[in-house]
N, C-alpha and C positions, 0 to 999 in steps of 0.2 A: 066701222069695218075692220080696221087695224086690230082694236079693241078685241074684237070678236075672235080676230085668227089670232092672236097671242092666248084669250084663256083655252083655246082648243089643240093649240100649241102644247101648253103643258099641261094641259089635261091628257093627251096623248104618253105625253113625259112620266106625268106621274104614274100611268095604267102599265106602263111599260116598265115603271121601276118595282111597282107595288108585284108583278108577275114574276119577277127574281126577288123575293123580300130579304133573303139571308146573306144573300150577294150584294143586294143595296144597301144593309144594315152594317155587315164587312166593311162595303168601301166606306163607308161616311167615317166609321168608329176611327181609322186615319187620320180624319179631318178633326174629327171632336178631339180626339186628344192633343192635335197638333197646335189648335187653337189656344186649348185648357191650359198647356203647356206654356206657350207664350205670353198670357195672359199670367201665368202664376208665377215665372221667371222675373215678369217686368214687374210684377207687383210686391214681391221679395225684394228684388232692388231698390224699387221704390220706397220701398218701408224703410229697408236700411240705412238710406240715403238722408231720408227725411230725420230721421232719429239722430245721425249723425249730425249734420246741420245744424236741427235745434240745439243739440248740446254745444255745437262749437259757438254759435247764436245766441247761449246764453251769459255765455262770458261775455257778450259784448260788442257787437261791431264796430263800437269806436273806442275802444277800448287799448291798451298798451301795456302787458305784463311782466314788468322788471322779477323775476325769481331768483334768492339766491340757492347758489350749488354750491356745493361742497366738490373745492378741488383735490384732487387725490391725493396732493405732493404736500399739501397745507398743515408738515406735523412738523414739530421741534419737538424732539426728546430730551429731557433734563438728567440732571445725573439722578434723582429719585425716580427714575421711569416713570415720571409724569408727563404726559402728551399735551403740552398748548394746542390749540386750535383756532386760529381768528379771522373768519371771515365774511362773505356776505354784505348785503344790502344795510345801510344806516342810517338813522337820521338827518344827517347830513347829505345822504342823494336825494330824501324828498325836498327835503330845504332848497339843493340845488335846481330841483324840478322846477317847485313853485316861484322861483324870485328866474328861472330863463326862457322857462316856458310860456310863450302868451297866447299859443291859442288853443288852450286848456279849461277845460269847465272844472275839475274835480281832479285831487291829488289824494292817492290811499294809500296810508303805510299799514300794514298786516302785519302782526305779532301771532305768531301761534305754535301752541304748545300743548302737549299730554298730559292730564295728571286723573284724577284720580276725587270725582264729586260726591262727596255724602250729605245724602237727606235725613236726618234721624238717623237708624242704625242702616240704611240702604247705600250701597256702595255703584257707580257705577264710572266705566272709564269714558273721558271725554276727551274731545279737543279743544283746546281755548284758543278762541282767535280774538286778539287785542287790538282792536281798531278803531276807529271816529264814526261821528251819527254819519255824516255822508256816505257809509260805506253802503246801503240801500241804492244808492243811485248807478252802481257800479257792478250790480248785480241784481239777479231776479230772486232775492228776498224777500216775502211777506209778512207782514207783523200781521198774527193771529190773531191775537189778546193783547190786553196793554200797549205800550210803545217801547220803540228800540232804546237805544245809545241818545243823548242828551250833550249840545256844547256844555251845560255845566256840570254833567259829569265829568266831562275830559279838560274840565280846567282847575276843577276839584277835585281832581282823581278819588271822586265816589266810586265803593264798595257796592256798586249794581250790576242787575246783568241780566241777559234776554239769552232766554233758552229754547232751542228747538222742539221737535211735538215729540221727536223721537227718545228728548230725554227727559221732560214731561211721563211720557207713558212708563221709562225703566224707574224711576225713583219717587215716582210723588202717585204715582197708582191713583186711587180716591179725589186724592186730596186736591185743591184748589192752588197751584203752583206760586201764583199772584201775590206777592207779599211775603212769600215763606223764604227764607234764607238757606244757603248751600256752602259747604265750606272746600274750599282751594288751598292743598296746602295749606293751613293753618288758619287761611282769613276765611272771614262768611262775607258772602254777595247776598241781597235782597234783589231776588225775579221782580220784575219792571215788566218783563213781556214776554210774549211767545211769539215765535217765529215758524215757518213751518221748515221742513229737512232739506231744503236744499240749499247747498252751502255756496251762495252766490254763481250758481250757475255750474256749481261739480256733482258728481252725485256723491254719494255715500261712501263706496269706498275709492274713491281715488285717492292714487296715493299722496300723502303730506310729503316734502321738501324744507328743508332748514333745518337747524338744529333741534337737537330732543330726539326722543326716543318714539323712531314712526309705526313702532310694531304692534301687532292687535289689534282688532277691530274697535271699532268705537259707538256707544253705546249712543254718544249725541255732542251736539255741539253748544259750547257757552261763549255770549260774544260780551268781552268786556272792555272799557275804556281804556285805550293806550296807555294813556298815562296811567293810568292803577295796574295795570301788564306790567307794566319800566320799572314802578317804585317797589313793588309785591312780588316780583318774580325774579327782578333782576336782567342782567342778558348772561349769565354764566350758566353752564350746562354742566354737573361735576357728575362722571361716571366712576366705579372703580368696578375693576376685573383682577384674577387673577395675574398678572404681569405687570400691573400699578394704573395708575389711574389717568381719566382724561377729563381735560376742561375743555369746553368750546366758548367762545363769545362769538352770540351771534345778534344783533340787534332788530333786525326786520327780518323776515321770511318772506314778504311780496311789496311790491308798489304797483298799485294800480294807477296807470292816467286815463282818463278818459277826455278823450278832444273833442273838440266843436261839431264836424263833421267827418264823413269816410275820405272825403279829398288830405285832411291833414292826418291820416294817420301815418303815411310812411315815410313821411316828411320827418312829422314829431317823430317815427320810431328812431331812424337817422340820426336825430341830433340827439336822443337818447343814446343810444350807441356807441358816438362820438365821446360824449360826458363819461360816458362809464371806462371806457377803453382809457381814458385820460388818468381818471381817479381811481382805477382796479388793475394795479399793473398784471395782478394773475385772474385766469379765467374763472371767477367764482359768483358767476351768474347767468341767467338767460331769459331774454328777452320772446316773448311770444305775442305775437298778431292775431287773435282772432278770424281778422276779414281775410286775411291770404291762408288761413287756413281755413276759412269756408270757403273761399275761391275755389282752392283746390279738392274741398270734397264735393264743390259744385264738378271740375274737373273731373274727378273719380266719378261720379255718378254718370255721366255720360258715356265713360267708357265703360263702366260694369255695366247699363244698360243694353247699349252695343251688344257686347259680351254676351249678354242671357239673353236677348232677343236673338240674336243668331244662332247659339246653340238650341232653342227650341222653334224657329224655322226651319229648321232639317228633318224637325217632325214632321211641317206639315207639306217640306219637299216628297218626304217618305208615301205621307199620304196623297199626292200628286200624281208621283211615280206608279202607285198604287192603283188610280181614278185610270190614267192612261192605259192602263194594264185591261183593265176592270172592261173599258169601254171599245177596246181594241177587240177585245172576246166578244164583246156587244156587236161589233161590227159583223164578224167570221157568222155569228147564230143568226144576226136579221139579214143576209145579204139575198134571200130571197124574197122577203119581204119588201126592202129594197129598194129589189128588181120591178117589183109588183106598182111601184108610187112612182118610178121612173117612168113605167110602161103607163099610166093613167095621168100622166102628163108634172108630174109632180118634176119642181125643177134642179139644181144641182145645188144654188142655194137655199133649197127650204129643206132636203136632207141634212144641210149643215149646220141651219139652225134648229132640227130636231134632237141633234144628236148634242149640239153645247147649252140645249137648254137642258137636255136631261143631265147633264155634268153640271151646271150652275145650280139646279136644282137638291143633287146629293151635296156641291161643296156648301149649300145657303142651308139646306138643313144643317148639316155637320155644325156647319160656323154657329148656329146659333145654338145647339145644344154643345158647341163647347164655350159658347161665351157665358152660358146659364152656370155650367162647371167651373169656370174659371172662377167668376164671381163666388162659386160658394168655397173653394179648396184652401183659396189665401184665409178666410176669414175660419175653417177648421184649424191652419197654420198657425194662426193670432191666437187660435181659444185653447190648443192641445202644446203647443210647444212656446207661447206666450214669446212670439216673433212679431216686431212690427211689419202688417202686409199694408200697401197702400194700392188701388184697385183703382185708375186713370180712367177716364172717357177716353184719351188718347191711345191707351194699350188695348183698350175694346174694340174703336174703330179701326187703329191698324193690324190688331189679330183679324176680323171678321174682314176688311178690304182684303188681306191678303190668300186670305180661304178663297173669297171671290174674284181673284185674280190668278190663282193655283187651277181651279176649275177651268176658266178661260183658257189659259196658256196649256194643261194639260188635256185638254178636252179638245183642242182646235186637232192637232194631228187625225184623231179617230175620225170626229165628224169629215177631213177632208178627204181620210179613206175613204169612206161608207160612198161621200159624193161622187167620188171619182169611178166607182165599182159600174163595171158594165152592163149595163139593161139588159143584155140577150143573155150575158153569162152569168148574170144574176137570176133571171127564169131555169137557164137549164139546174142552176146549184140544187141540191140534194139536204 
C-alpha cells in the first residue's frame, strides 16, 4: 500500500513538473551546476594536493636533508680582488653523522656540479651528482638498463657512471649508451647504467644549491663515484669576471640520512641541528624534513579543500534560493487545485508531501546530471590544460547529499504554504 501511494506520489510530481518543462529545466540548471561546481573545485584540489604530497613523498618520509647555503657575508677580498669563498657541508659532518648517529639506516654525501658531457662530436650540458651506491635507497631512482654506482667503484675511484634516459636521448641518439664513454672535463666515464629522469625524488628543473654555476637548463644528469668527484673535480670553484676573480670551496652540496622509522626523525633532526650549530658557527646550511612538510601540505589540503568546497556551495545556495522561488510561484498557480484535494478530503500532510517530493525530484535530477558533469569537466581539465584532477567518491556523495538536502530545506517553506492555504479561499481563488 505504502509502495503504491509513493510511485503515484511522484507520478503526480513528475506530470506536474513535465507541464512547466522550461521552468523545471531553469530551476534544476542551478542545481547541476551548483553540484558540477563543487565536484570540480574538490577535485582541483584534490589533484593539487595529491601531486604535491607525492613529490614531498618522494624525497622520503624518513629521510633528513642537511643542504649547504651559501651565506651572504661569506667573502674576503684580497688585494688582487680575488673573492675566497668557503663554505658548506663536508666530509667531516657525514663522518660526524655516521660514528653519533645510531638510529640511522643510510648516510648520503651528494657532490654536484655543472659541466659540460660529450659523446663523439655531441655536446650536451649536464649535472653531475657524485655519490655512493646506497644513494638508490634514499630516493625513488630506477636503474633502467645496467646497474648503478658499485662499493668498488667508490673505493677505486673508477671512471664510471649511470646516466639518466633524458641524457641517453640528447647525445647517444641511435646508439646503445651501455659501454660507450663520455668525457668530463677532460676525463672519460664508461655508462654502466641507465637510470630514468627523476633525480632522487626532485623533478627536472628544480633548482641546484651549492657551489658551481646553477644557471641553464640541463639536458640530463650523470651519477658518479664520490670519490672520483674529490680526486677529478676537486672542491674549488674558480670564476673570473670583469672586477677579478672568485674561488669557492665547497665540498658536499647535500647529506642525506635516512632513519629507522617516522618516530626518530625529529629527534635525529634535533641532534643534527645541535652538531651543525656546534661545527658552523655561520649559517651556511639548511636542514629539511620531508614528513613535517607533508604534514603540512596534508594541513593545506584541508584547508584549500574547505576553501573550494564552500566557494562552490554558494552555487548550489543560489540554486536553492532559486528552487524556493520556483516553487513559491508553484504555490500562487495550484492554489485552486489545492483547494480542490482539501475539499475531497486530501489532508494537510499529503499537500506537504506533494509539494517536497516535487522539489526532491527537480534537486535528485539536477544532482545527478551534475554529478555526470562534474565527472567529465576535471578530467577535460587533466586532458586541455595538463592539470592534475583527482575525482573522490567522497566529493560525489557529499555534492549530490547536499543537492538533496538544499531541496528539503528549500522546499519545506513552499510545501508548508500550499498546506496551510484555505479550502474555501482556495475554491473561490481565480
Amino acid at each position: 500500500m505504502q509502495v503504491f501511494r509513493a510511485k503515484r506520489i511522484i507520478k503526480l510530481g513528475l506530470k506536474s513538473l513535465w507541464m512547466h518543462r522550461l521552468r523545471s529545466v531553469l530551476t534544476t540548471m542551478g542545481i547541476v551546476f551548483g553540484v558540477c561546481s563543487v565536484i570540480g573545485m574538490l577535485a582541483i584540489g584534490e589533484g593539487a594536493s595529491r601531486e604535491a604530497q607525492a613529490t614531498i613523498a618522494r624525497l622520503g618520509s624518513t629521510n633528513i636533508i642537511i643542504k649547504t647555503v651559501k651565506p651572504p657575508d661569506d667573502m674576503k677580498a684580497s688585494g688582487n680582488n680575488t673573492i675566497m669563498s668557503e663554505y658548506g657541508l663536508t666530509y667531516a659532518d657525514a663522518e660526524r653523522f655516521y660514528e653519533s648517529l645510531t638510529n640511522t639506516e643510510v648516510i648520503v654525501p651528494i657532490r654536484r656540479l655543472n659541466q659540460d658531457a660529450w659523446y663523439r662530436n655531441r655536446k650536451a650540458a649536464v649535472e653531475v651528482i657524485g655519490t655512493v651506491p646506497w644513494y638508490t635507497s634514499i630516493s625513488s631512482l630506477n636503474v633502467k638498463y645496467g646497474r648503478f654506482l658499485a662499493s668498488n667503484d667508490l673505493s677505486y675511484q673508477q671512471g664510471i657512471c649511470a646516466i639518466d634516459e633524458r641524457l641517453m636521448d640528447a647525445i647517444f641518439k641511435m646508439d646503445n649508451p651501455l659501454g660507450q664513454t663520455i668525457k668530463l672535463a677532460g676525463d672519460y666515464y664508461t655508462v654502466v647504467g641507465i637510470v630514468d629522469s627523476r633525480q632522487g625524488g626532485k623533478t627536472d628543473n628544480e633548482a641546484r644549491t651549492g657551489g658551481g654555476d646553477a644557471g641553464g637548463a640541463s639536458s640530463g644528469t650523470v651519477y658518479i663515484p664520490l670519490t672520483a668527484v674529490k680526486s677529478r673535480f676537486g672542491e674549488l670553484n674558480v670564476s673570473f669576471g670583469t672586477s677579478g676573480g672568485k674561488v669557492e670551496k665547497v665540498e658536499l652540496q647535500e647529506i642525506t640520512v635516512k632513519v629507522k622509522s617516522m618516530e626518530d626523525v625529529l629527534p635525529t633532526r634535533d641532534m643534527i641541528a645541535a652538531q651543525m650549530e656546534q661545527f658552523h658557527k655561520k649559517k651556511d646550511y639548511d636542514i629539511q624534513v620531508p614528513l613535517e612538510q607533508l604534514r603540512e601540505a596534508q594541513r593545506t589540503k584541508r584547508i584549500y579543500s574547505i576553501v573550494l568546497g564552500s566557494i562552490a556551495a554558494i552555487s548550489l545556495l543560489v540554486g536553492g534560493i532559486g528552487i524556493m522561488n520556483i516553487m513559491l510561484a508553484t504555490v500562487s498557480e495550484r492554489t485552486r487545485e489545492i483547494g480542490i484535494r482539501r475539499a475531497l478530503g486530501a489532508k494537510r500532510k499529503d499537500i506537504i508531501t506533494q509539494f517536497i517530493t516535487e522539489t526532491i525530484l527537480l534537486t535528485s535530477i539536477g544532482g545527478i546530471l551534475g554529478v555526470v558533469l562534474g565527472v567529465i569537466i576535471p578530467k577535460l581539465v587533466t586532458y586541455f590544460f595538463s592539470m592534475p584532477t583527482v575525482v573522490t567518491g567522497l566529493s560525489l556523495t557529499v555534492a549530490f547529499g547536499v543537492s538533496a538536502v538544499v531541496g528539503i530545506v528549500f522546499g519545506s517553506y513552499p510545501a508548508w504554504r500550499a498546506a496551510n492555504v484555505h479550502p474555501i479561499e482556495s475554491l473561490r481563488h481565480e
